[in-house]
N, CA, C and O atoms as a GROMACS GRO file, in nm:
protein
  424
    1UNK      N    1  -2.325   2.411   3.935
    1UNK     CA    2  -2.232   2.493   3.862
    1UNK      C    3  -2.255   2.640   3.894
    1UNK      O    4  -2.161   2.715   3.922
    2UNK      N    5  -2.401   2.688   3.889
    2UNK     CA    6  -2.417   2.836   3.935
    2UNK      C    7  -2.390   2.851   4.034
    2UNK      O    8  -2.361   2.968   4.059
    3UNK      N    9  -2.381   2.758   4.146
    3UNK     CA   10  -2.367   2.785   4.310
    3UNK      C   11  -2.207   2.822   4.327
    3UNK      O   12  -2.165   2.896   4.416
    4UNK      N   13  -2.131   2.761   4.232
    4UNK     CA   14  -1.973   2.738   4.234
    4UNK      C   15  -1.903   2.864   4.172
    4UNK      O   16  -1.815   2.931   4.225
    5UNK      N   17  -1.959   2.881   4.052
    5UNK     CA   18  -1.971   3.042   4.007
    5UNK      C   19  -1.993   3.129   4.105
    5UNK      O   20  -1.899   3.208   4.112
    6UNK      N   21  -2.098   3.154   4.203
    6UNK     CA   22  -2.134   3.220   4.242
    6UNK      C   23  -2.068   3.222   4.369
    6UNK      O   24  -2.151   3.288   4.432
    7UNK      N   25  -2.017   3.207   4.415
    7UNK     CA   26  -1.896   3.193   4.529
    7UNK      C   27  -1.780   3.209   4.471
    7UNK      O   28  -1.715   3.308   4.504
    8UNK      N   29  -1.736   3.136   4.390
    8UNK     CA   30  -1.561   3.222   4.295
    8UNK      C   31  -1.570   3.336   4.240
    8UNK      O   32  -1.473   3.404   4.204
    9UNK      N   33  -1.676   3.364   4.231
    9UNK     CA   34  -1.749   3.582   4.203
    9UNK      C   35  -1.698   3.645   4.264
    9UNK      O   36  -1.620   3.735   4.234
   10UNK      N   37  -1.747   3.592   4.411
   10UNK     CA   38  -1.789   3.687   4.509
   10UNK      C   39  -1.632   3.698   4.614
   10UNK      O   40  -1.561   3.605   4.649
   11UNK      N   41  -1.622   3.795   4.634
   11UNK     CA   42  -1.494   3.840   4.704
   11UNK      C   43  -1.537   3.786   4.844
   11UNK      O   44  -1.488   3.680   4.883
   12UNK      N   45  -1.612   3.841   4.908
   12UNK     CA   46  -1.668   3.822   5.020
   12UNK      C   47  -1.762   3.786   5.040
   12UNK      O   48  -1.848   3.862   4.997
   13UNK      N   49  -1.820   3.654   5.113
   13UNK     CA   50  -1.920   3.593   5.104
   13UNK      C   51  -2.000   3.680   5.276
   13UNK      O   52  -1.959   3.668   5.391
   14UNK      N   53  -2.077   3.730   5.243
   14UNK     CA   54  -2.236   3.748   5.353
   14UNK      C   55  -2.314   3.608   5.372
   14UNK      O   56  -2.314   3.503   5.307
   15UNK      N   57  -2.377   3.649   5.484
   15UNK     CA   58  -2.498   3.546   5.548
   15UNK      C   59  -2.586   3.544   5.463
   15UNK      O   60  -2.692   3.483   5.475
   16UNK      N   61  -2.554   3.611   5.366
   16UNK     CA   62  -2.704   3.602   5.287
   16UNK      C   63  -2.690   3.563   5.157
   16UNK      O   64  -2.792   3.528   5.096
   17UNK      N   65  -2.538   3.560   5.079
   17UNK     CA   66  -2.522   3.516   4.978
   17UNK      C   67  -2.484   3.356   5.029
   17UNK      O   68  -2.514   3.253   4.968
   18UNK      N   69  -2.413   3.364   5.149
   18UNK     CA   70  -2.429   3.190   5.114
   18UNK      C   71  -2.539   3.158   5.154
   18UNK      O   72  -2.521   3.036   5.149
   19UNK      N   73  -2.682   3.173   5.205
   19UNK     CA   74  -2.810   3.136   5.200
   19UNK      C   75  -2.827   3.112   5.061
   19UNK      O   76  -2.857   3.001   5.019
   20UNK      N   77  -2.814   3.186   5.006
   20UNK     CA   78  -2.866   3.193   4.846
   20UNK      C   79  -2.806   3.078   4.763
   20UNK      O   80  -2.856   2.992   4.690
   21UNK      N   81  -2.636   3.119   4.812
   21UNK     CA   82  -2.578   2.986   4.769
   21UNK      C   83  -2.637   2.804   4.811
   21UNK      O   84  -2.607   2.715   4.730
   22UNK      N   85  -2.695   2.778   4.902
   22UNK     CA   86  -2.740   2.691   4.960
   22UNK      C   87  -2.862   2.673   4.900
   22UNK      O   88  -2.914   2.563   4.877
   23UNK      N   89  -2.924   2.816   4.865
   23UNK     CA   90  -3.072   2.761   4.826
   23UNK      C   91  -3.066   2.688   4.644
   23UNK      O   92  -3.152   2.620   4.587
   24UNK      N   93  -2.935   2.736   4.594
   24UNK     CA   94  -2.903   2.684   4.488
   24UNK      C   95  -2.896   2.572   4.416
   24UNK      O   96  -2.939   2.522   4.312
   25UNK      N   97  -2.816   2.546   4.524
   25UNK     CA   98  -2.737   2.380   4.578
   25UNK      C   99  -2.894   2.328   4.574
   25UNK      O  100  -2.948   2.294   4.469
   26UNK      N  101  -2.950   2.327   4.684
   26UNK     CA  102  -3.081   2.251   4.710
   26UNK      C  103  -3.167   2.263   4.633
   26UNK      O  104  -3.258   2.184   4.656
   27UNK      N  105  -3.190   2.342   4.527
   27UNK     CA  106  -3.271   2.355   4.423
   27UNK      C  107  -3.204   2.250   4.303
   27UNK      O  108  -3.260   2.154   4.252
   28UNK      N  109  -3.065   2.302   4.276
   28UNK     CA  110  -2.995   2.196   4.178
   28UNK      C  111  -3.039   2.042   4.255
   28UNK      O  112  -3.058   1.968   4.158
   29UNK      N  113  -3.058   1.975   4.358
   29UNK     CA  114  -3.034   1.905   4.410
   29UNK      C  115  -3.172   1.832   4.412
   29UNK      O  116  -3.164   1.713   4.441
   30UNK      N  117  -3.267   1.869   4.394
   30UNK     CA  118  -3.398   1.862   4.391
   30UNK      C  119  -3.435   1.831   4.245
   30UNK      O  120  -3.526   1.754   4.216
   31UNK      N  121  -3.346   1.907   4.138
   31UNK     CA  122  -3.405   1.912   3.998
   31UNK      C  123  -3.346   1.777   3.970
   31UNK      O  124  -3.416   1.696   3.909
   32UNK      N  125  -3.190   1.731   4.019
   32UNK     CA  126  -3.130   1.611   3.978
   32UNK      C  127  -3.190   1.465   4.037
   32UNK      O  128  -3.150   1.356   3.996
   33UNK      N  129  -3.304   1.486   4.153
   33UNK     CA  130  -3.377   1.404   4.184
   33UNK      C  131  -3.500   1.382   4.108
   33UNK      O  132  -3.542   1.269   4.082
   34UNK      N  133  -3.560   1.495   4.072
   34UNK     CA  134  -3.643   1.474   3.984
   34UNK      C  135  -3.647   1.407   3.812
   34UNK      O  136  -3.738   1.350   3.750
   35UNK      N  137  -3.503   1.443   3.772
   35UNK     CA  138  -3.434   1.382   3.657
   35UNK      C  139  -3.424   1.227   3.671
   35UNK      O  140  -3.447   1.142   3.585
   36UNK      N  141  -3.388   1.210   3.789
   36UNK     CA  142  -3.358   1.084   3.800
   36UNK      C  143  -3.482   1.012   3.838
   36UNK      O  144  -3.459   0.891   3.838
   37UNK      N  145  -3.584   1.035   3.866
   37UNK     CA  146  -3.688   0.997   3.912
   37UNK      C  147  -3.747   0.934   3.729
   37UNK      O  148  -3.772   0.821   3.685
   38UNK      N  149  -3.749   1.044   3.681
   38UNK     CA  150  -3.747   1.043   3.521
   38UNK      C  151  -3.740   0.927   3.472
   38UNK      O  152  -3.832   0.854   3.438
   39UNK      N  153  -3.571   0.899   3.467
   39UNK     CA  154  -3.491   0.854   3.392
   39UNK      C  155  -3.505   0.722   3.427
   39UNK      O  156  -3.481   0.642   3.336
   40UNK      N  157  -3.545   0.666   3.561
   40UNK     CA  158  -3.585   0.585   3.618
   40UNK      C  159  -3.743   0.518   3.566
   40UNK      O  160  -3.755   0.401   3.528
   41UNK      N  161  -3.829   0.593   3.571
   41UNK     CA  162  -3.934   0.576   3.480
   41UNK      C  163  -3.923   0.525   3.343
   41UNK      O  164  -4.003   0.448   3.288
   42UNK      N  165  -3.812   0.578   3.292
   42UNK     CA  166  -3.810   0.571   3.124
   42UNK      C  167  -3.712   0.439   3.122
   42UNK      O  168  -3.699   0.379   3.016
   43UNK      N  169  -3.639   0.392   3.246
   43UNK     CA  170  -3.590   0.285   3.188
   43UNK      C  171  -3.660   0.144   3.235
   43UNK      O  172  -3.624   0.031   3.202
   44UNK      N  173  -3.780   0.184   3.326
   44UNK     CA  174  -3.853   0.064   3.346
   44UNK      C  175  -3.949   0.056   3.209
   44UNK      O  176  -3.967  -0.058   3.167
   45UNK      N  177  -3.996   0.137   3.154
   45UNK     CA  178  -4.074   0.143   3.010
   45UNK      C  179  -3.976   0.070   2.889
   45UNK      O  180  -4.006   0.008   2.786
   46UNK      N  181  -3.847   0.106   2.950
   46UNK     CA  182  -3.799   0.034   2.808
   46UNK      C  183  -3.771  -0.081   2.862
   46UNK      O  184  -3.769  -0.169   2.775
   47UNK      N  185  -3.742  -0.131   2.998
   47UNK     CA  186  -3.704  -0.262   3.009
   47UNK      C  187  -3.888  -0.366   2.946
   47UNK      O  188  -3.907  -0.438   2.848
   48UNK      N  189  -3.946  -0.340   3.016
   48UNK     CA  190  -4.159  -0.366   2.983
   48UNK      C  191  -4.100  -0.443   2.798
   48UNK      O  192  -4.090  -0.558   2.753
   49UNK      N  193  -4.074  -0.312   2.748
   49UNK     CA  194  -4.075  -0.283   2.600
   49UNK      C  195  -4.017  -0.439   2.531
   49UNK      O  196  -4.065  -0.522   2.454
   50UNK      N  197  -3.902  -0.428   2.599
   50UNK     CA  198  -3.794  -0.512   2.580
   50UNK      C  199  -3.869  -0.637   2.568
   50UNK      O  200  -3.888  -0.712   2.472
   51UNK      N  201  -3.900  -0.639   2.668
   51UNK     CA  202  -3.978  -0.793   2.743
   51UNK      C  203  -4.071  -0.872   2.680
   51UNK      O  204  -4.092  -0.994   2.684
   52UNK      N  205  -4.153  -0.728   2.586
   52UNK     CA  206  -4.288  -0.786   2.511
   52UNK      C  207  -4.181  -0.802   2.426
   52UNK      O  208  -4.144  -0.918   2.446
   53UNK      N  209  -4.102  -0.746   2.334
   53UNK     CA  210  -4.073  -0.745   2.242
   53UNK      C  211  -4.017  -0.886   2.210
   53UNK      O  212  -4.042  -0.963   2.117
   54UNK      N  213  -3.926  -0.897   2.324
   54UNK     CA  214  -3.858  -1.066   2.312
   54UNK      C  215  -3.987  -1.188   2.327
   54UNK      O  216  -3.968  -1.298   2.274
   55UNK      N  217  -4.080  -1.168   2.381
   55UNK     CA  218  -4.184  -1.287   2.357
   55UNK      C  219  -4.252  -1.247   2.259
   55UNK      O  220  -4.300  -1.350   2.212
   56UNK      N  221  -4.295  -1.134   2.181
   56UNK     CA  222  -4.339  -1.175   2.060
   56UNK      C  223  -4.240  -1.222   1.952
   56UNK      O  224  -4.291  -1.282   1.857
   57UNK      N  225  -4.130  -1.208   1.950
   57UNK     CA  226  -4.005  -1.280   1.868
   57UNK      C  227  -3.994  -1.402   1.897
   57UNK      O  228  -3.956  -1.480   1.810
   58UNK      N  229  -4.028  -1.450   2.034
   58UNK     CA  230  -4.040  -1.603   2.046
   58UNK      C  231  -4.214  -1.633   1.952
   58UNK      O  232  -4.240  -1.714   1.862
   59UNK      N  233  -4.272  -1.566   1.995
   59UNK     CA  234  -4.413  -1.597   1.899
   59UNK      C  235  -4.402  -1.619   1.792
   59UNK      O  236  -4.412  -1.735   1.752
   60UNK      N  237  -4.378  -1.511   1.706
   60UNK     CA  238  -4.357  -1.511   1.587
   60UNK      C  239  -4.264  -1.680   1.527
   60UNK      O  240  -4.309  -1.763   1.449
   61UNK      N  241  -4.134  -1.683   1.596
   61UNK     CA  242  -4.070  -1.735   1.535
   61UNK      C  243  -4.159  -1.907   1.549
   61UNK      O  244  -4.149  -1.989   1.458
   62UNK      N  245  -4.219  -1.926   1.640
   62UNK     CA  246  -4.288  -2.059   1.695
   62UNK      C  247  -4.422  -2.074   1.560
   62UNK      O  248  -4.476  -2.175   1.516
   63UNK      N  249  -4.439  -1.951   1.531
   63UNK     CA  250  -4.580  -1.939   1.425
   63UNK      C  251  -4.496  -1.947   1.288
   63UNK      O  252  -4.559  -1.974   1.186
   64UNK      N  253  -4.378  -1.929   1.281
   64UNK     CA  254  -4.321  -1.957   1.146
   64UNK      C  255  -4.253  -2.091   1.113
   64UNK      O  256  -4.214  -2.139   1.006
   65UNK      N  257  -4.251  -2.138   1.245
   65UNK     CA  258  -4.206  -2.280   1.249
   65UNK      C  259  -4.318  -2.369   1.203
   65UNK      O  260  -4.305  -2.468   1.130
   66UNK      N  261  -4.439  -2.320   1.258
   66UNK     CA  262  -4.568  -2.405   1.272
   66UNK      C  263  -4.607  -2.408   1.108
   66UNK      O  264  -4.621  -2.512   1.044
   67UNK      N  265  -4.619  -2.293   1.062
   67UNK     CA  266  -4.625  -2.285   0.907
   67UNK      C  267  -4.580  -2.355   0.825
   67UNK      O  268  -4.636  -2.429   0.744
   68UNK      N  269  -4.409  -2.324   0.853
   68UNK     CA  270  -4.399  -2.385   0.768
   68UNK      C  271  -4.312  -2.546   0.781
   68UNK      O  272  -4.222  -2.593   0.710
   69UNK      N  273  -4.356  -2.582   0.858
   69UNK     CA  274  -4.317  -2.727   0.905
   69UNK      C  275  -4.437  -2.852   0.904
   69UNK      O  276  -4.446  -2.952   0.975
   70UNK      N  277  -4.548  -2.790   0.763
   70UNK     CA  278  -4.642  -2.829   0.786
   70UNK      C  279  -4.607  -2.986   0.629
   70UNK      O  280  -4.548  -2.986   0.520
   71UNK      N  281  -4.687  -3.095   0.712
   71UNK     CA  282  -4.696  -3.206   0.628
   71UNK      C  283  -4.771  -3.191   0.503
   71UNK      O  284  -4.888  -3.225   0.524
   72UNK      N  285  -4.749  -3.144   0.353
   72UNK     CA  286  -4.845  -3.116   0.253
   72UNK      C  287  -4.873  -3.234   0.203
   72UNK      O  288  -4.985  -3.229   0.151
   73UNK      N  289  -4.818  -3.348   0.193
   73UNK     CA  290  -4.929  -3.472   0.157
   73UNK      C  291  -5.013  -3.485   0.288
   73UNK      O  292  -5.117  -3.538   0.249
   74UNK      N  293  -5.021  -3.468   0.405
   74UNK     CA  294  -5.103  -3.488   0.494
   74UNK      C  295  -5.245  -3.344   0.508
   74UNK      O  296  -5.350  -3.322   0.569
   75UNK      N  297  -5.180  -3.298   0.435
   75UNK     CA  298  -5.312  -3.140   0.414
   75UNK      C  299  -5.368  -3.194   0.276
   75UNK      O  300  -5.489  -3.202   0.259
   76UNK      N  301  -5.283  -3.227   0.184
   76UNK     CA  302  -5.388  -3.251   0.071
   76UNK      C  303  -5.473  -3.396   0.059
   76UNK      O  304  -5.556  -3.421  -0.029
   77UNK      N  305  -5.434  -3.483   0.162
   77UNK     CA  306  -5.514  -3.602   0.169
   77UNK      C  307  -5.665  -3.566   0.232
   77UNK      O  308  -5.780  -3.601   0.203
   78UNK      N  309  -5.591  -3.456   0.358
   78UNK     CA  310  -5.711  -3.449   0.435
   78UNK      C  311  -5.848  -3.331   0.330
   78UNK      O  312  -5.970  -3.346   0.315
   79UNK      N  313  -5.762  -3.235   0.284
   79UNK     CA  314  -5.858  -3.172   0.171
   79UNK      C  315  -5.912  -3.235   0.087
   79UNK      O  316  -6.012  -3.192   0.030
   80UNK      N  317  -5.859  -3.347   0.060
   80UNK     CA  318  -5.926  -3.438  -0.067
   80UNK      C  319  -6.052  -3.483  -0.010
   80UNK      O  320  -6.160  -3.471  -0.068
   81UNK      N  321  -6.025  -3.558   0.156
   81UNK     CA  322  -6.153  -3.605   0.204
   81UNK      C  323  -6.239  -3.500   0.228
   81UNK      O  324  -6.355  -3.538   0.242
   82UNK      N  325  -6.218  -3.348   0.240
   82UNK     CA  326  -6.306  -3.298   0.303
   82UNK      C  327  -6.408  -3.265   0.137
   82UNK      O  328  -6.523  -3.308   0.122
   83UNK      N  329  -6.366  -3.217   0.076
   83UNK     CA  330  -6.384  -3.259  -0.094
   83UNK      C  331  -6.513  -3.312  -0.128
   83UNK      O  332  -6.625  -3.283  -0.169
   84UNK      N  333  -6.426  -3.423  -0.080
   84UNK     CA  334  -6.556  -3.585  -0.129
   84UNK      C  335  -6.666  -3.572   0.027
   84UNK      O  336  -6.763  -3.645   0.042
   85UNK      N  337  -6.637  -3.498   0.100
   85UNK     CA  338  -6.727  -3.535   0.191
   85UNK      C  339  -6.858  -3.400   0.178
   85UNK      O  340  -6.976  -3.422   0.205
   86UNK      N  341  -6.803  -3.257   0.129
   86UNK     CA  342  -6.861  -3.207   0.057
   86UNK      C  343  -6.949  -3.194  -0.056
   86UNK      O  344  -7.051  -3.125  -0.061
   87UNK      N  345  -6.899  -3.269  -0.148
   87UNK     CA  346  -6.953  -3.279  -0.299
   87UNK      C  347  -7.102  -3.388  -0.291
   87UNK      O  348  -7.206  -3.380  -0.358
   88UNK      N  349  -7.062  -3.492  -0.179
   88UNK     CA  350  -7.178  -3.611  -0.148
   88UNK      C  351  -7.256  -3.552  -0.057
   88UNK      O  352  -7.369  -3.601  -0.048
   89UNK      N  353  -7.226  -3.446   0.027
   89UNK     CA  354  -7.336  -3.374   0.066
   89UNK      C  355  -7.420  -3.272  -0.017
   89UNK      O  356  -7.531  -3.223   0.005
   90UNK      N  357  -7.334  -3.255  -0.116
   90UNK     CA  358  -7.426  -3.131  -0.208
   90UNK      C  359  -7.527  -3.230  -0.280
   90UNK      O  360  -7.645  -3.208  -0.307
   91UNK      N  361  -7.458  -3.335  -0.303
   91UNK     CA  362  -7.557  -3.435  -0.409
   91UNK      C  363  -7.670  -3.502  -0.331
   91UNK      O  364  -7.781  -3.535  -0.373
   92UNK      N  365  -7.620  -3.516  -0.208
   92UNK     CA  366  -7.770  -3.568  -0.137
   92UNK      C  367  -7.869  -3.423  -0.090
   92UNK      O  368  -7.992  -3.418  -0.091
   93UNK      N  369  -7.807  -3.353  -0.066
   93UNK     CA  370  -7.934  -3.233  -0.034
   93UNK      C  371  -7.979  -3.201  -0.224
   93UNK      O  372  -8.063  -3.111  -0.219
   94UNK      N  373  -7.957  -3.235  -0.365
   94UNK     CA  374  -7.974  -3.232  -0.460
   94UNK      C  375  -8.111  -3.301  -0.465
   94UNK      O  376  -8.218  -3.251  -0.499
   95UNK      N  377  -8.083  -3.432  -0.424
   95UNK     CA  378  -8.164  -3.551  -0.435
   95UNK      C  379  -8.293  -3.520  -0.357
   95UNK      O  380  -8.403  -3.553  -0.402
   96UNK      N  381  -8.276  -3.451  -0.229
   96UNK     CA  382  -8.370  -3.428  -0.126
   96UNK      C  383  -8.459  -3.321  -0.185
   96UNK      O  384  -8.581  -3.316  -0.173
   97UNK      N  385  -8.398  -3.252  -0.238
   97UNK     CA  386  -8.462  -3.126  -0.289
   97UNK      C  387  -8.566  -3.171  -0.427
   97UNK      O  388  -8.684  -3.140  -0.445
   98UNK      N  389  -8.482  -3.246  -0.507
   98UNK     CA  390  -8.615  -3.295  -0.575
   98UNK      C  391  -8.731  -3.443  -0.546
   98UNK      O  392  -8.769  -3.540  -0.611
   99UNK      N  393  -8.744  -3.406  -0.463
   99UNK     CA  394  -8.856  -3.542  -0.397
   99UNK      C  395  -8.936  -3.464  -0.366
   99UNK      O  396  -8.907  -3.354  -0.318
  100UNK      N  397  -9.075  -3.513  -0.390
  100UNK     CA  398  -9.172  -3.432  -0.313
  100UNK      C  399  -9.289  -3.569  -0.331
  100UNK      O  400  -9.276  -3.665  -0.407
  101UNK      N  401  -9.379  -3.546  -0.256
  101UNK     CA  402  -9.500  -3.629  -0.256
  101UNK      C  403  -9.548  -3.713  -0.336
  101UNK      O  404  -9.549  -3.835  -0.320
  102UNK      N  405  -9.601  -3.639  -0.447
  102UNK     CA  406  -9.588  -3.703  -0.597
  102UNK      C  407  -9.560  -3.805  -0.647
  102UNK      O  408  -9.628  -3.899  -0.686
  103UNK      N  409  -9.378  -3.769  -0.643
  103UNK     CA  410  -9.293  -3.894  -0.682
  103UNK      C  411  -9.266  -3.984  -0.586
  103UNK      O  412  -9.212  -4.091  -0.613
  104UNK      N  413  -9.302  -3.946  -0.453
  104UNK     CA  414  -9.304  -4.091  -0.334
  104UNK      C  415  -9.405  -4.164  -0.368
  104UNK      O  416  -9.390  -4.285  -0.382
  105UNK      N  417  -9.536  -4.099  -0.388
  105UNK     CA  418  -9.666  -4.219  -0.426
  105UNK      C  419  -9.674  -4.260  -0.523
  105UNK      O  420  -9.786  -4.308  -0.535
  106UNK      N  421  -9.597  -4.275  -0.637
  106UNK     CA  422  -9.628  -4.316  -0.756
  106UNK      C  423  -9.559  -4.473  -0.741
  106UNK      O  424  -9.565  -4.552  -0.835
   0.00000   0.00000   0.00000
């Protein structure tokens, strides 16, 4: 835009204003590569973004399935056994704990 300005200014263009004009151009031309170099960057970050984002939404949704698609008479049967398989271990280390010598030889 300044290069275009700067030639519809100028009545008479010199060797040296269109140098200038040129160096314009190629400067604008350089900055719009660098923009794009940018912009290019920022849309591989958001595509990345995207990517995790959609497999943790598959995660999530697979971990909310798993939850709650769970058998509760088959959790409370198995808690019941773990229960009783607990409670008969507390009672035999009970039993173990009071034995000692003593009461074996008598």
């Amino acid at each position: 835009m300044r290069v275009l300005k700067f030639v519809a200014n100028s009545s008479s263009l010199s060797s040296t204003d269109i140098t200038a004009a040129l160096s314009l151009a190629s400067d604008a031309l350089d900055a719009t590569s660098t923009v794009q170099a940018k912009l290019s960057s920022a849309a591989s970050q958001i595509e990345a973004a995207s990517s995790r984002q959609t497999d943790y939404q598959g995660f999530a949704q697979t971990l909310g399935t798993d939850l709650t698609g769970v058998d509760v008479a088959a959790v409370t049967a198995q808690l019941s056994t773990y229960q009783a398989q607990l409670t008969a271990s507390y009672s035999a280390i009970a039993k173990i704990q009071s034995l000692n010598l003593a009461s074996y030889l008598r």
